[in-house]
C-alpha positions in Angstrom: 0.0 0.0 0.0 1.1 3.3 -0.8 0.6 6.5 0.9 0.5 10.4 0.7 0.0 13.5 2.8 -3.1 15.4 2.5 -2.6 19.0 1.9 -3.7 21.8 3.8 -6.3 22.3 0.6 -7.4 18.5 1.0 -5.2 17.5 -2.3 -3.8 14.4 -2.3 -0.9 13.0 -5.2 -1.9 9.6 -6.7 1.0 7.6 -7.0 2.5 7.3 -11.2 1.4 3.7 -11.3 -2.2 4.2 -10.2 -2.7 7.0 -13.1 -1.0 5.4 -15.4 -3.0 1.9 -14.9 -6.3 4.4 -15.3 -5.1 6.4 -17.7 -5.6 9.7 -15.7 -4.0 12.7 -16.9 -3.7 16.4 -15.9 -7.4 18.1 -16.2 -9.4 14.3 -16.3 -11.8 14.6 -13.7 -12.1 11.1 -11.0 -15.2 10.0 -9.3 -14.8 8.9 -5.2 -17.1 7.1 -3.3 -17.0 4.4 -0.4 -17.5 0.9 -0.2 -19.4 -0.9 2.3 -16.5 -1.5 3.9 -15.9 1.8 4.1 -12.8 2.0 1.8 -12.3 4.9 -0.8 -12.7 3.7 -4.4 -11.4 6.2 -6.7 -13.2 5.9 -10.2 -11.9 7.0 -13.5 -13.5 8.8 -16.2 -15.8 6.5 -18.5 -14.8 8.4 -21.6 -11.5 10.0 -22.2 -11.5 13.9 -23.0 -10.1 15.5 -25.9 -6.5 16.2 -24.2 -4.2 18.1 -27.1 -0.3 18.7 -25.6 -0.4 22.0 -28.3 -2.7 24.2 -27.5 -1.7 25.9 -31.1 -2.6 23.3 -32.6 -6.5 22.4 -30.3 -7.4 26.2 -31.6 -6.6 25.1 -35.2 -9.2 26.3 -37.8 -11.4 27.3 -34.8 -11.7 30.9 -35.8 -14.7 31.9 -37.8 -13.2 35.4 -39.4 -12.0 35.5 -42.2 -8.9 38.0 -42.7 -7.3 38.6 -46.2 -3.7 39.1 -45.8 -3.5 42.7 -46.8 -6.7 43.7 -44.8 -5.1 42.1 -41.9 -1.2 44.0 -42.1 -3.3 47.4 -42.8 -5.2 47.1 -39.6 -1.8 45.8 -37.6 0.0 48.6 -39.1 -2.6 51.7 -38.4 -1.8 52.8 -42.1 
């Protein structure tokens, strides 16, 4: 068994083998809730979120303007 120190905010670090086994990474959300034998069974997600490392490349062909090059450089320049 491993164990960790609750923080003065009530955070706790799950231990690398634990979230990798589940899955978890940073912003996943986990489910908690006690047995009948009143031990803490930490739940992960049931579908995985759309996690992108670039955040570049998440906003991608999200914008819904459409700037021609030479409108764009005249506004940026304050000609």
């Amino acid at each position: 068994m491993n164990t960790t120190t609750i923080t003065i905010k009530g955070q706790v670090t799950v231990p690398k083998h634990i979230r990798e086994a589940l899955g978890l990474m940073p912003g996943m959300q986990v489910g908690f809730t006690l047995n009948d034998a009143g031990d803490v069974v930490l739940r992960a997600p049931t579908r995985q979120p759309d996690v992108s490392t670039d955040r570049f490349e998440a906003a991608r062909g999200r914008a819904d303007v459409k700037w021609r090059t030479q409108d764009l450089m005249k506004l940026l320049r304050a000609d």
